[in-house]
Structure formats: structure tokens, C-alpha cells
N, CA, C and O atoms as a Maestro MAE file, in Angstrom:
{
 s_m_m2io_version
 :::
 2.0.0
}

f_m_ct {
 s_m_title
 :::
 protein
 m_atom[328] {
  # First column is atom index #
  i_m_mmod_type
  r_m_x_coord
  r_m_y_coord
  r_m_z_coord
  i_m_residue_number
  s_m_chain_name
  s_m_pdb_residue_name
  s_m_pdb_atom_name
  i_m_atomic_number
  :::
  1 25 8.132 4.288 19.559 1 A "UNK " " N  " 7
  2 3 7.458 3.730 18.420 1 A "UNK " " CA " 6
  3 2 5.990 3.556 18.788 1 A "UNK " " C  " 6
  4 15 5.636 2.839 19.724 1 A "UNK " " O  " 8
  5 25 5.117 4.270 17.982 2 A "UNK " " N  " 7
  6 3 3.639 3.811 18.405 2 A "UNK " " CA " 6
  7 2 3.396 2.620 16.818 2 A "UNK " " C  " 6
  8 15 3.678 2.724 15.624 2 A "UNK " " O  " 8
  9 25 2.676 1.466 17.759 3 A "UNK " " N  " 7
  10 3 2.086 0.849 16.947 3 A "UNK " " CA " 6
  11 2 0.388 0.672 16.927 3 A "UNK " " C  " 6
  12 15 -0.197 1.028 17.950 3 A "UNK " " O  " 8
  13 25 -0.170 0.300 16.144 4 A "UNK " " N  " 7
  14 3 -2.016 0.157 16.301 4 A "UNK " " CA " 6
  15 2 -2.248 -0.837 17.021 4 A "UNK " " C  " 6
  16 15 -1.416 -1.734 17.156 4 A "UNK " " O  " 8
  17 25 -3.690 -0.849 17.738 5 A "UNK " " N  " 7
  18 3 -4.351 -1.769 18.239 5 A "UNK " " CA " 6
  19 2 -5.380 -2.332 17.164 5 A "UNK " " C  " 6
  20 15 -5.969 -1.622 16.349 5 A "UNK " " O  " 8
  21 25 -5.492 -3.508 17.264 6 A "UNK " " N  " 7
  22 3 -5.749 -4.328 16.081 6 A "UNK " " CA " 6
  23 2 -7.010 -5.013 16.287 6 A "UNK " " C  " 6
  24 15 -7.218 -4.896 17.495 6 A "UNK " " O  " 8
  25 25 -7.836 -5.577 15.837 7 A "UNK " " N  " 7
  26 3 -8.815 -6.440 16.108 7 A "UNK " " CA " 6
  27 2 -8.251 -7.768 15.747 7 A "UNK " " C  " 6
  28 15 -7.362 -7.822 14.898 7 A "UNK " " O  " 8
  29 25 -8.551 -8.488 16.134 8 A "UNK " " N  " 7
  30 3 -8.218 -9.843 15.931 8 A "UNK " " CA " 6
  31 2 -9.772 -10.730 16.736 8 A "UNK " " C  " 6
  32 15 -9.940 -10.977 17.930 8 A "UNK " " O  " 8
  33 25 -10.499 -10.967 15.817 9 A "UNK " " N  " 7
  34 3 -11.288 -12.154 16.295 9 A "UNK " " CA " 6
  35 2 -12.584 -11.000 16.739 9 A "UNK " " C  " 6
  36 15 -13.147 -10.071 16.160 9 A "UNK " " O  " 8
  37 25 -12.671 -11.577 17.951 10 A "UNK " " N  " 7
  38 3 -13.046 -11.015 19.314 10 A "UNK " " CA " 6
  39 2 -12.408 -10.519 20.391 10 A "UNK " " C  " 6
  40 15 -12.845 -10.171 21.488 10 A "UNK " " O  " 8
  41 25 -11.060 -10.534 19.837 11 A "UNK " " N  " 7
  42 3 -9.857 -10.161 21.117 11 A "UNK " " CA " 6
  43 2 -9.075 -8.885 19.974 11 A "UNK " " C  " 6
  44 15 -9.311 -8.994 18.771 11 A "UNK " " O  " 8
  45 25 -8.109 -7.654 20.509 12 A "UNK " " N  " 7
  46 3 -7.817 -7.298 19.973 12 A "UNK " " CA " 6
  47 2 -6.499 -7.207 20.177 12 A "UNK " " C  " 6
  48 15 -6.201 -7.078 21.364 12 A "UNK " " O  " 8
  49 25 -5.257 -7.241 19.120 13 A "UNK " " N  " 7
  50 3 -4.024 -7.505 19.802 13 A "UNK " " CA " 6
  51 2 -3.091 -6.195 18.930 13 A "UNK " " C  " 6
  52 15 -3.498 -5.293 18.199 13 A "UNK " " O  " 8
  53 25 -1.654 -6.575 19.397 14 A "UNK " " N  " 7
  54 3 -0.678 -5.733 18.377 14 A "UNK " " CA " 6
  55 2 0.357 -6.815 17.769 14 A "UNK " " C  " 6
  56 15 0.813 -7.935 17.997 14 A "UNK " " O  " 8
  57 25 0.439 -5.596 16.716 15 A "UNK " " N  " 7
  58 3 1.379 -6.687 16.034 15 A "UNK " " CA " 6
  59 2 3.187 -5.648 15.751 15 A "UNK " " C  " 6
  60 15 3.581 -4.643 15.160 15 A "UNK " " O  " 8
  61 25 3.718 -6.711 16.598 16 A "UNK " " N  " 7
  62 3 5.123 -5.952 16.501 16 A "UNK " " CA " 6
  63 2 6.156 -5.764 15.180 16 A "UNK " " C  " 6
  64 15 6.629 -6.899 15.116 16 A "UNK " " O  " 8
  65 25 6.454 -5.399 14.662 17 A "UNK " " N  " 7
  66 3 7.867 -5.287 13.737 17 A "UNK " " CA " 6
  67 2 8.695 -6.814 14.236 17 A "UNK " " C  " 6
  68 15 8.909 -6.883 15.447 17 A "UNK " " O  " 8
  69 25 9.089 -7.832 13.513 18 A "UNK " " N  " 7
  70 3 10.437 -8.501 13.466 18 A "UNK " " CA " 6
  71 2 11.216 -8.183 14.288 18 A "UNK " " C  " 6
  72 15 11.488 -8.873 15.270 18 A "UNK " " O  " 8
  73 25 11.832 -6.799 13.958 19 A "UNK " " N  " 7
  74 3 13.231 -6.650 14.251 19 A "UNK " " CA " 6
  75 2 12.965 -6.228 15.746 19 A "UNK " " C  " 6
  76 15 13.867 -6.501 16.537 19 A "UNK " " O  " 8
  77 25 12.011 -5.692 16.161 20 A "UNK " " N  " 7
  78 3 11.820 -4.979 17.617 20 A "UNK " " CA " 6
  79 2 11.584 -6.379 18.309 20 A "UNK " " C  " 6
  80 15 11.756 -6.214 19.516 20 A "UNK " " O  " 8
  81 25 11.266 -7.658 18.036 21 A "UNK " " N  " 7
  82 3 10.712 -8.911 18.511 21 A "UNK " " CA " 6
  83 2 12.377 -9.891 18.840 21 A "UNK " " C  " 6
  84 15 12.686 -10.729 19.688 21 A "UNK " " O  " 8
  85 25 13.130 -9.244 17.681 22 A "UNK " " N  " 7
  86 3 14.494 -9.670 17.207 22 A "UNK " " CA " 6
  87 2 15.418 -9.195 18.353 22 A "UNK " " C  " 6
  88 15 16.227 -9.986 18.838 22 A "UNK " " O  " 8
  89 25 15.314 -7.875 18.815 23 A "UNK " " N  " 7
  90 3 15.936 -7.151 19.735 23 A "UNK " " CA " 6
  91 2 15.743 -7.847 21.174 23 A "UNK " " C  " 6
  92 15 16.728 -8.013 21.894 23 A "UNK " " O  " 8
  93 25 14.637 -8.195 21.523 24 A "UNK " " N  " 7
  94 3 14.957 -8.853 22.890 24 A "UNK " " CA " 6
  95 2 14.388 -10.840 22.877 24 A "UNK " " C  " 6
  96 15 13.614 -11.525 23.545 24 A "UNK " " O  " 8
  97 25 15.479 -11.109 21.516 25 A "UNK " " N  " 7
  98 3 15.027 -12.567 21.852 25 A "UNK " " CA " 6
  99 2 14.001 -13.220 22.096 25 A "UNK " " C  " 6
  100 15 14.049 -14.151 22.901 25 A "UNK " " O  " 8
  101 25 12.297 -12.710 21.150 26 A "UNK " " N  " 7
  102 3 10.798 -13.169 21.109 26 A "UNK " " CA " 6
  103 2 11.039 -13.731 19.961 26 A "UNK " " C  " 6
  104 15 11.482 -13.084 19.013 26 A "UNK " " O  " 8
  105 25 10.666 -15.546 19.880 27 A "UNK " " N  " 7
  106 3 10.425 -16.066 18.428 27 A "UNK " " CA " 6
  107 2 9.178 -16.326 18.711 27 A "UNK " " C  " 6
  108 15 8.317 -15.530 18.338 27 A "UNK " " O  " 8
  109 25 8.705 -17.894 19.676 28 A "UNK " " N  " 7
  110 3 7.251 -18.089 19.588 28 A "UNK " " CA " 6
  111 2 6.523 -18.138 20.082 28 A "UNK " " C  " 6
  112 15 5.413 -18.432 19.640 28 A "UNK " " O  " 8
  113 25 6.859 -17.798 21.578 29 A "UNK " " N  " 7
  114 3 6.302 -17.234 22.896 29 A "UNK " " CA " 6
  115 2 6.703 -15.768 23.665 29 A "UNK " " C  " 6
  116 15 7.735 -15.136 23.436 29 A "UNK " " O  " 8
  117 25 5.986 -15.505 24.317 30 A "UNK " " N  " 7
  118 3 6.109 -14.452 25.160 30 A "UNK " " CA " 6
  119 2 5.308 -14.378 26.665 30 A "UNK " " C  " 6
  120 15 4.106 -14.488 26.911 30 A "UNK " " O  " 8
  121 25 6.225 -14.195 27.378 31 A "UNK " " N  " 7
  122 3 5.296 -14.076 28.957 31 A "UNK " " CA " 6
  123 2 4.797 -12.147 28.882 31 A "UNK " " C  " 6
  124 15 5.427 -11.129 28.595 31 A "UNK " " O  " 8
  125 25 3.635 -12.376 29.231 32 A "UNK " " N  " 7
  126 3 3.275 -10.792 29.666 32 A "UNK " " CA " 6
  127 2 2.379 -10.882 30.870 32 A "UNK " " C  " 6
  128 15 1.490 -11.716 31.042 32 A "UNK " " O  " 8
  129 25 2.750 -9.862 31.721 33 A "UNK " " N  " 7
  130 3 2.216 -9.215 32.454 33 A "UNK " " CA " 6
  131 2 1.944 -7.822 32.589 33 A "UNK " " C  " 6
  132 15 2.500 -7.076 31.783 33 A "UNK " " O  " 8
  133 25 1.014 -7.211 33.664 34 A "UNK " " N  " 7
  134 3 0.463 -5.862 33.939 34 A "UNK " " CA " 6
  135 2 1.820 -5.536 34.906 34 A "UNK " " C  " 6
  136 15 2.090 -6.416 35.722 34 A "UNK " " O  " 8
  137 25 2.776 -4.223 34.873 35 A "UNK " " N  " 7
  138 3 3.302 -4.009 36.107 35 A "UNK " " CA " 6
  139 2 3.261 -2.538 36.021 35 A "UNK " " C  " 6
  140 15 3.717 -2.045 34.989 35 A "UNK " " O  " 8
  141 25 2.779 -1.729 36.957 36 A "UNK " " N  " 7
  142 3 2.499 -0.311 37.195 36 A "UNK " " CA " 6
  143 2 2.069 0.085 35.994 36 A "UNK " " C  " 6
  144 15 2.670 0.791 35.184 36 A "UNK " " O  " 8
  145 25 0.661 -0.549 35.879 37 A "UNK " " N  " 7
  146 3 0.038 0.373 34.710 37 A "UNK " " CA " 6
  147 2 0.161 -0.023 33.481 37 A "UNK " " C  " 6
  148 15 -0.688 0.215 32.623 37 A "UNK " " O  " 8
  149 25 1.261 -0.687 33.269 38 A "UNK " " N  " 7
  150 3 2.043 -0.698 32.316 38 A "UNK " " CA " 6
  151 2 2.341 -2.608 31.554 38 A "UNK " " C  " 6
  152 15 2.935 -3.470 32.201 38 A "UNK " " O  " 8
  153 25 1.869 -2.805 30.391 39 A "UNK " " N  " 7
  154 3 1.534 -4.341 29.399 39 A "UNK " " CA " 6
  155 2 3.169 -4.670 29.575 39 A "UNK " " C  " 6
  156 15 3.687 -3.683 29.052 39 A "UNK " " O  " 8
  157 25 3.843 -5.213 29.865 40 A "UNK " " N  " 7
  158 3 5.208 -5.831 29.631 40 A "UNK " " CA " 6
  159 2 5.433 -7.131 29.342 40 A "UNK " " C  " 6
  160 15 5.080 -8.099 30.015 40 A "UNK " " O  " 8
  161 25 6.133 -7.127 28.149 41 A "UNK " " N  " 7
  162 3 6.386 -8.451 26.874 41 A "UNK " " CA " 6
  163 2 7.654 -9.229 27.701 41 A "UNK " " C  " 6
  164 15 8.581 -8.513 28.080 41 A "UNK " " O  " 8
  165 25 7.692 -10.340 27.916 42 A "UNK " " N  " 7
  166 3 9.315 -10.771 28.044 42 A "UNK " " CA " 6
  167 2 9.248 -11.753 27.447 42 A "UNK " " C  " 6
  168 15 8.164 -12.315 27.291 42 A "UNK " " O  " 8
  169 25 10.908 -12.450 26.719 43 A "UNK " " N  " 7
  170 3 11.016 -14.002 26.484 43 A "UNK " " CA " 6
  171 2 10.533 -14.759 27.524 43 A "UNK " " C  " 6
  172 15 10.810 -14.457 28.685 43 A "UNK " " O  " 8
  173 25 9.784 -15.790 27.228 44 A "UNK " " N  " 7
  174 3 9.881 -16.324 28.733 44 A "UNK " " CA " 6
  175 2 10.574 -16.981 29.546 44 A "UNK " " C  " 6
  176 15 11.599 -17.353 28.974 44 A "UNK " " O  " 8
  177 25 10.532 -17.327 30.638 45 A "UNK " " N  " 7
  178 3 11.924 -17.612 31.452 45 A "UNK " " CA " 6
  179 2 12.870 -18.681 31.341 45 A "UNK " " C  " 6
  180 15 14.089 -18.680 31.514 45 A "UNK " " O  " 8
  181 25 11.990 -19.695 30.982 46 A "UNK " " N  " 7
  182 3 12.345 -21.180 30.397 46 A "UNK " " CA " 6
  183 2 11.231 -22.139 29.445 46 A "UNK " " C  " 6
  184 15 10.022 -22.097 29.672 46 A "UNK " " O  " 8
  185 25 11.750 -22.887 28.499 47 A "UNK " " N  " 7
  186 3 10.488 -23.317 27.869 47 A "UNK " " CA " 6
  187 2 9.255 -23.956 28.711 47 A "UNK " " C  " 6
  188 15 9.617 -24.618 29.683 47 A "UNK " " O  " 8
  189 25 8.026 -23.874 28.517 48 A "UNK " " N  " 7
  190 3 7.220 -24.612 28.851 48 A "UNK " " CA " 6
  191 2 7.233 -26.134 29.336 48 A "UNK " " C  " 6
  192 15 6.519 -26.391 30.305 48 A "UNK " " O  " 8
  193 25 7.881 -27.038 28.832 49 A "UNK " " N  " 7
  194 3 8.278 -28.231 29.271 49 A "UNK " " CA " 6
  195 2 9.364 -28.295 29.538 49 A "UNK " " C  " 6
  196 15 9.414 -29.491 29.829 49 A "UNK " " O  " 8
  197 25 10.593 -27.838 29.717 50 A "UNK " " N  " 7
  198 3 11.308 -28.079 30.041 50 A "UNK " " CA " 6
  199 2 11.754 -28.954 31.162 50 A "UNK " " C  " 6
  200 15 11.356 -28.823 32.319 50 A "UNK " " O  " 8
  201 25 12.487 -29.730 30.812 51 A "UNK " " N  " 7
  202 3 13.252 -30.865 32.180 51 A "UNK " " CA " 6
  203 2 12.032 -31.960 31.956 51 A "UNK " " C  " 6
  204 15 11.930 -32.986 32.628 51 A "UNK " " O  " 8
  205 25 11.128 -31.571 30.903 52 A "UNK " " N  " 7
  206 3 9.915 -33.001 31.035 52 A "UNK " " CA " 6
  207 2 10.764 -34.374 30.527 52 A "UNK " " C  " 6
  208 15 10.454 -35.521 30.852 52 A "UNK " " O  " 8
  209 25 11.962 -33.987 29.613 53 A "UNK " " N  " 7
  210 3 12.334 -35.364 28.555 53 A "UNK " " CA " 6
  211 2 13.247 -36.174 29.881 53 A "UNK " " C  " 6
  212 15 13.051 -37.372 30.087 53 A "UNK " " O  " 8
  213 25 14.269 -35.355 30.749 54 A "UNK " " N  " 7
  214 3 14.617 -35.539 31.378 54 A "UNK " " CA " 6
  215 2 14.109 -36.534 32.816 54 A "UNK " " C  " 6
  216 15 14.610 -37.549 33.298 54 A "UNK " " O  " 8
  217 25 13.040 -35.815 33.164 55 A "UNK " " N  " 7
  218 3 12.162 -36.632 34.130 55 A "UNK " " CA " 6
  219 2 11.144 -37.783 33.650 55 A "UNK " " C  " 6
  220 15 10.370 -38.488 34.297 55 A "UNK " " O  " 8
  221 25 11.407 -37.717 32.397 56 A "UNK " " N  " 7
  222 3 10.636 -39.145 31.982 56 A "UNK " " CA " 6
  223 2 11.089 -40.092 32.100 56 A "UNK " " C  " 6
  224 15 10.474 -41.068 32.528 56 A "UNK " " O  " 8
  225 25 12.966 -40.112 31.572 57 A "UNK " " N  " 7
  226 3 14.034 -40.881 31.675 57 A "UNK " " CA " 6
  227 2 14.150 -41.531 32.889 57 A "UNK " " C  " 6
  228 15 14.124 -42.761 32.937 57 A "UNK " " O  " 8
  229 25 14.302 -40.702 34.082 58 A "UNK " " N  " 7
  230 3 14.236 -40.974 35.389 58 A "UNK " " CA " 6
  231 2 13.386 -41.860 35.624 58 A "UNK " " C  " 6
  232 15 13.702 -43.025 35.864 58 A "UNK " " O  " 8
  233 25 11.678 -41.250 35.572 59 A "UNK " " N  " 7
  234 3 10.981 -42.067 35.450 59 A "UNK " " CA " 6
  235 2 11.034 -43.762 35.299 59 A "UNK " " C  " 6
  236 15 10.982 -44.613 36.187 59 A "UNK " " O  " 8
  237 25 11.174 -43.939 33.638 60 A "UNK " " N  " 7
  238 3 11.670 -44.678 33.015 60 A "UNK " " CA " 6
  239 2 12.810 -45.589 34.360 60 A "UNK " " C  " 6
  240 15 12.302 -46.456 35.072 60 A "UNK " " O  " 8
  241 25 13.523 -45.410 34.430 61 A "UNK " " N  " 7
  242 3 14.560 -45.681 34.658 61 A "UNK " " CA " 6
  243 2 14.742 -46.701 36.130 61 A "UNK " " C  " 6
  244 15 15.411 -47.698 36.401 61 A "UNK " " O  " 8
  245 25 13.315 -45.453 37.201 62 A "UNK " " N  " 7
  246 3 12.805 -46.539 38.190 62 A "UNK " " CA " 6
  247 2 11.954 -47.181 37.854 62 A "UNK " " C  " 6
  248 15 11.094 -47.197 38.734 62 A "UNK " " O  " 8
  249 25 11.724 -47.688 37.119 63 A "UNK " " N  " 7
  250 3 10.325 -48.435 36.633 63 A "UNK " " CA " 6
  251 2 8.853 -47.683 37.186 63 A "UNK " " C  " 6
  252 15 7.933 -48.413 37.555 63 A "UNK " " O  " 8
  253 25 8.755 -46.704 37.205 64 A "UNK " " N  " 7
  254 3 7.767 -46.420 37.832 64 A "UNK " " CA " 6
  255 2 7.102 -45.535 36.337 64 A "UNK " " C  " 6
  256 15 6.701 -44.384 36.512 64 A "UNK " " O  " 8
  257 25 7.077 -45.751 35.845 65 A "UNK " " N  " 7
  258 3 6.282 -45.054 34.411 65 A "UNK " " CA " 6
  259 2 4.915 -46.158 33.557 65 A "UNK " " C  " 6
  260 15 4.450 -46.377 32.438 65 A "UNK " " O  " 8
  261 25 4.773 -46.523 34.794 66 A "UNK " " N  " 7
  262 3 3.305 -48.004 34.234 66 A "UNK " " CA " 6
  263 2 2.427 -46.395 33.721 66 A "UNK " " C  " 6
  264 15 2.717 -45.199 33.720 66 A "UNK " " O  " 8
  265 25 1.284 -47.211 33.339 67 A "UNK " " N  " 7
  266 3 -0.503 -46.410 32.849 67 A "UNK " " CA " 6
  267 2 -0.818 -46.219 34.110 67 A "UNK " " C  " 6
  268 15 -0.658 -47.109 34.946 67 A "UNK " " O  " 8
  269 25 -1.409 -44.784 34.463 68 A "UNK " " N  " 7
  270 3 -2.067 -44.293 35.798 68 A "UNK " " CA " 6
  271 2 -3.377 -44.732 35.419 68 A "UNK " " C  " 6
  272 15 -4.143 -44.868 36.373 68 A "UNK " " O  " 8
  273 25 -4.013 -45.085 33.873 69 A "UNK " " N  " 7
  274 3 -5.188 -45.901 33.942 69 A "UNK " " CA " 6
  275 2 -4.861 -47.422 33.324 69 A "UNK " " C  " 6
  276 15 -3.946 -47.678 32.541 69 A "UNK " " O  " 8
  277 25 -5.715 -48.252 33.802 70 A "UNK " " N  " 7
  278 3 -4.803 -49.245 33.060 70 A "UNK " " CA " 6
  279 2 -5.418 -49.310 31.646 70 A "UNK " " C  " 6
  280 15 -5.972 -48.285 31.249 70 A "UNK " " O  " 8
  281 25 -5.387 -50.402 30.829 71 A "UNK " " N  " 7
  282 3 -5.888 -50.707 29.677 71 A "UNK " " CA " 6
  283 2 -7.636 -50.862 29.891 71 A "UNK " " C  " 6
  284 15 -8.033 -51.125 31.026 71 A "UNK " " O  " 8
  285 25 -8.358 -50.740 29.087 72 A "UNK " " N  " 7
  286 3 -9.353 -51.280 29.182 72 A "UNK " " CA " 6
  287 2 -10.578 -51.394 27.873 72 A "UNK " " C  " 6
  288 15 -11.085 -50.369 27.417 72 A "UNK " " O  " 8
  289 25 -10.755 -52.053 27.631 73 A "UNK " " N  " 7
  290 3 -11.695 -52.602 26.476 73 A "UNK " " CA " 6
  291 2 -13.139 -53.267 26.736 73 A "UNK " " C  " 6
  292 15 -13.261 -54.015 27.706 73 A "UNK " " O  " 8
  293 25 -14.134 -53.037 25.969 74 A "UNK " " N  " 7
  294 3 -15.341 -53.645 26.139 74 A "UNK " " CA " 6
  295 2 -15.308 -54.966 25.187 74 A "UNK " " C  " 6
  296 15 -14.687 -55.156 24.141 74 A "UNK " " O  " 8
  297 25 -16.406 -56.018 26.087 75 A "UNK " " N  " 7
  298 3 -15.781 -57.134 25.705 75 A "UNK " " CA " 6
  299 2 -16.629 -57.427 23.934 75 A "UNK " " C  " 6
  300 15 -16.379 -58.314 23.118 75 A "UNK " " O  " 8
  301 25 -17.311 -56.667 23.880 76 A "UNK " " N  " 7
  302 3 -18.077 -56.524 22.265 76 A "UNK " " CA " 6
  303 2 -16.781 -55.799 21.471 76 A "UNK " " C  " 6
  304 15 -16.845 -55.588 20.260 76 A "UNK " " O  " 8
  305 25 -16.288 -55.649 21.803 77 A "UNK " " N  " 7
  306 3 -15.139 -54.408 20.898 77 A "UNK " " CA " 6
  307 2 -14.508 -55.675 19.694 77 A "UNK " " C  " 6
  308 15 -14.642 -55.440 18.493 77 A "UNK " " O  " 8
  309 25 -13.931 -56.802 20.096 78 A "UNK " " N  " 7
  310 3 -13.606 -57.377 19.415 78 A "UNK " " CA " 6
  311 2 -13.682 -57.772 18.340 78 A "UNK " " C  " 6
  312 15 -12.847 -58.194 17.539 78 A "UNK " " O  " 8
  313 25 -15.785 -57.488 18.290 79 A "UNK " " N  " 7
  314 3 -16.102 -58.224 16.834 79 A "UNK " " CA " 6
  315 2 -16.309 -57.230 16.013 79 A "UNK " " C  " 6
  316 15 -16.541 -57.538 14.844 79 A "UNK " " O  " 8
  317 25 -16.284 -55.689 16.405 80 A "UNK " " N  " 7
  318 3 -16.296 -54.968 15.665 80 A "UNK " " CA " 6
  319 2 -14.720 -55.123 14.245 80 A "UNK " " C  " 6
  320 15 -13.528 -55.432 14.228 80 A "UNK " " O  " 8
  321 25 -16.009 -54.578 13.107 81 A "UNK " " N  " 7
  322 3 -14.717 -54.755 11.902 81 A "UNK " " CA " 6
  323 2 -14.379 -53.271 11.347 81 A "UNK " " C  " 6
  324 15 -15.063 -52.707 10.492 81 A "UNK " " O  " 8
  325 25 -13.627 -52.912 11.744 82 A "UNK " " N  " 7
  326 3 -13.264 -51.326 11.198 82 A "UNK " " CA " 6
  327 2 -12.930 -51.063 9.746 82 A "UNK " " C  " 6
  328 15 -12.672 -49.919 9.369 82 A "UNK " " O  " 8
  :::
 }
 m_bond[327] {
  # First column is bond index #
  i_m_from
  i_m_to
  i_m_order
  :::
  1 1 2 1
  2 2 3 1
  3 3 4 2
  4 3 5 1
  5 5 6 1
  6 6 7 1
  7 7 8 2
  8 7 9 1
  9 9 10 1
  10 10 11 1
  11 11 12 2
  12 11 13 1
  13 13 14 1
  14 14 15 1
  15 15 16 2
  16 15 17 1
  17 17 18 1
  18 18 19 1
  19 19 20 2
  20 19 21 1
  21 21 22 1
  22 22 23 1
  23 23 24 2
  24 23 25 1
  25 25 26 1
  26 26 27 1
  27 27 28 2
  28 27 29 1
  29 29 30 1
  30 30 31 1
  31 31 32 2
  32 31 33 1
  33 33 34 1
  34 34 35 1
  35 35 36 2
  36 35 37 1
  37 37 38 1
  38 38 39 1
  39 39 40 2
  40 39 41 1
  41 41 42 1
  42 42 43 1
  43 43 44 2
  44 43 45 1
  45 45 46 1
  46 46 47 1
  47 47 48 2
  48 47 49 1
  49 49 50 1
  50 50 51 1
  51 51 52 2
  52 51 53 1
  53 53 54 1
  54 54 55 1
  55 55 56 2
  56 55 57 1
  57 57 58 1
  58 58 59 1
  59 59 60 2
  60 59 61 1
  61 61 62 1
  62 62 63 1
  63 63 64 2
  64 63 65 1
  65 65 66 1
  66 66 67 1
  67 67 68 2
  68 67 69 1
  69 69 70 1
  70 70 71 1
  71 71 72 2
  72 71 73 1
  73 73 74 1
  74 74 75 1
  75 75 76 2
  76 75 77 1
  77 77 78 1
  78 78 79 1
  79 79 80 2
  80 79 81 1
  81 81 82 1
  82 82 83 1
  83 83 84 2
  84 83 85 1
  85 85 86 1
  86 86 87 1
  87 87 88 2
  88 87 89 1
  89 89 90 1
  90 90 91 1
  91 91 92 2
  92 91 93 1
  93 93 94 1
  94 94 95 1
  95 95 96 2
  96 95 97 1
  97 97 98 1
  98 98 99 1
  99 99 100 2
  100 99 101 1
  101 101 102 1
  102 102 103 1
  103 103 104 2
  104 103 105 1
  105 105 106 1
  106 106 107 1
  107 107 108 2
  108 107 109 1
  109 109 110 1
  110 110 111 1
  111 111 112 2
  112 111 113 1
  113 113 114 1
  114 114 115 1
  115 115 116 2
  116 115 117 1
  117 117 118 1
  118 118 119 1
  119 119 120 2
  120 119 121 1
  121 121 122 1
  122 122 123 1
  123 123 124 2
  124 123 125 1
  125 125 126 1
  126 126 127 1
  127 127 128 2
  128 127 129 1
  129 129 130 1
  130 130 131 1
  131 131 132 2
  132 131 133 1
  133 133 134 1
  134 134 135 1
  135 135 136 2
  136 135 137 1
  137 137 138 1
  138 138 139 1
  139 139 140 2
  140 139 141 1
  141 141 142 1
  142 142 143 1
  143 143 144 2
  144 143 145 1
  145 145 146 1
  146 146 147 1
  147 147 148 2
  148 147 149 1
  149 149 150 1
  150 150 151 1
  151 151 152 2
  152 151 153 1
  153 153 154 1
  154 154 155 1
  155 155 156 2
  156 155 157 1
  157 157 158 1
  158 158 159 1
  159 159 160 2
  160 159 161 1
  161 161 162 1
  162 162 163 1
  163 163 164 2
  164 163 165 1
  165 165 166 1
  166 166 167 1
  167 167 168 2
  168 167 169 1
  169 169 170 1
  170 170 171 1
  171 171 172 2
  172 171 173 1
  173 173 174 1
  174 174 175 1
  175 175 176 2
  176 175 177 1
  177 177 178 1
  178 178 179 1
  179 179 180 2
  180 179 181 1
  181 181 182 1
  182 182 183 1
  183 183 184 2
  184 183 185 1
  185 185 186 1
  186 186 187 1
  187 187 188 2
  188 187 189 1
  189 189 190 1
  190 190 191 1
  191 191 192 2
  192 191 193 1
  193 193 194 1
  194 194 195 1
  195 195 196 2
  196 195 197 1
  197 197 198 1
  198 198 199 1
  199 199 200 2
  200 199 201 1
  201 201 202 1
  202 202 203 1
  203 203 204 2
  204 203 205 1
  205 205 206 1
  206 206 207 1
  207 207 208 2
  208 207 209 1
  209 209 210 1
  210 210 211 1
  211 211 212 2
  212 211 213 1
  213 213 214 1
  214 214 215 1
  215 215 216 2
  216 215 217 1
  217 217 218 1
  218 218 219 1
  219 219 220 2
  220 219 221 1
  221 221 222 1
  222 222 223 1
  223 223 224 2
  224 223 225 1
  225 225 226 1
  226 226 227 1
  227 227 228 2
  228 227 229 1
  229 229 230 1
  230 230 231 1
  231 231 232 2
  232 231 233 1
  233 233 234 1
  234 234 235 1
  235 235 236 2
  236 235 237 1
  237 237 238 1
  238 238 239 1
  239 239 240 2
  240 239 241 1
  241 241 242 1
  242 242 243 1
  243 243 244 2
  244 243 245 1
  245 245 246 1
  246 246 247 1
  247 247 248 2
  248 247 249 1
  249 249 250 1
  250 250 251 1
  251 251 252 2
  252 251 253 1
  253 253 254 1
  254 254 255 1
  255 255 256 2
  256 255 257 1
  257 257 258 1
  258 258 259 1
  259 259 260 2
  260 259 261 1
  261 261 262 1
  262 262 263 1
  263 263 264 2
  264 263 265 1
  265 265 266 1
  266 266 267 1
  267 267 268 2
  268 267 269 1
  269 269 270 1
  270 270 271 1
  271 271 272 2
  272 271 273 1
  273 273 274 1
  274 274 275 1
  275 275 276 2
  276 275 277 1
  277 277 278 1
  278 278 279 1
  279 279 280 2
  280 279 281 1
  281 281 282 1
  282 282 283 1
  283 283 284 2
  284 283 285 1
  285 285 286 1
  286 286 287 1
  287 287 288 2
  288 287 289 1
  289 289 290 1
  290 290 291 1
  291 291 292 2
  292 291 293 1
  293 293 294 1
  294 294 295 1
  295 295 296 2
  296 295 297 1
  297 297 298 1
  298 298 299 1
  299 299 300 2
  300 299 301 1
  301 301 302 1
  302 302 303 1
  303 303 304 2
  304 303 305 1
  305 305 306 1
  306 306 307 1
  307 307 308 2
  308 307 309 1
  309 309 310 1
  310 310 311 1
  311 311 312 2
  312 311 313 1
  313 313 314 1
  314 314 315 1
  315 315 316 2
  316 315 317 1
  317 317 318 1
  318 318 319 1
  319 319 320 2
  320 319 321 1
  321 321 322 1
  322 322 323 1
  323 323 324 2
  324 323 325 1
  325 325 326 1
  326 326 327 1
  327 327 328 2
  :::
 }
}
């Protein structure tokens, strides 16, 4: 299947068919790399955050999930009226 190279922006991209996107499991990401020459599309391997909800819990759980900054306010802030 040849498809066009496209302009997009300042970058120029392609735009695949559905069903060819459908065929190897691409909805809203894709990992690509260069390998011999050659642009290769994959699902990617695992989501982007993954195991984050999980390790928050943990977190959570030893108490260790305080503010890495703490709070902080200027002491004029108060009288401001929004």
C-alpha cells in the first residue's frame, strides 16, 4: 500500500487508513523507531503511566506521600479580594 507524505504544520506526517491502524492494535499512541533504514510503527509496549495508580497507593499507604514542597504563601496574600 503506498500512502502520501503530508504536510502537517511544519512537520510532515502520514496518515494511515483505520483499518490498517485496526490490524495491529494502534488507537492513540504509537512507539516508532528507525530500524535498518526502515520508519517502524508499533502499539506501544505498555501505557505510559502505567503501575503509577498502583504506586501511589503504596505510597499512600506508608505514609510517605507528604508535599516534596511544602505549602507556602506570602503574608500580603491574605488581603487580597479575588
Amino acid at each position: 500500500m503506498r500512502i502520501s507524505i503530508r504536510r502537517i504544520g511544519n512537520s510532515k506526517g502520514l496518515i494511515f487508513p483505520t483499518s490498517l491502524l485496526a490490524q495491529v492494535g494502534l488507537k492513540d499512541e504509537a512507539e516508532v523507531t528507525v530500524e535498518d533504514g526502515a520508519i517502524v510503527v508499533r502499539a506501544p509496549a505498555q501505557p505510559v503511566r502505567s503501575g503509577w495508580a498502583e504506586a501511589s497507593k503504596s505510597l499512600a499507604a506508608a505514609g510517605d506521600d507528604g508535599l516534596v514542597m511544602p505549602d507556602f504563601v506570602n503574608a500580603e496574600d491574605e488581603a487580597i479580594k479575588w
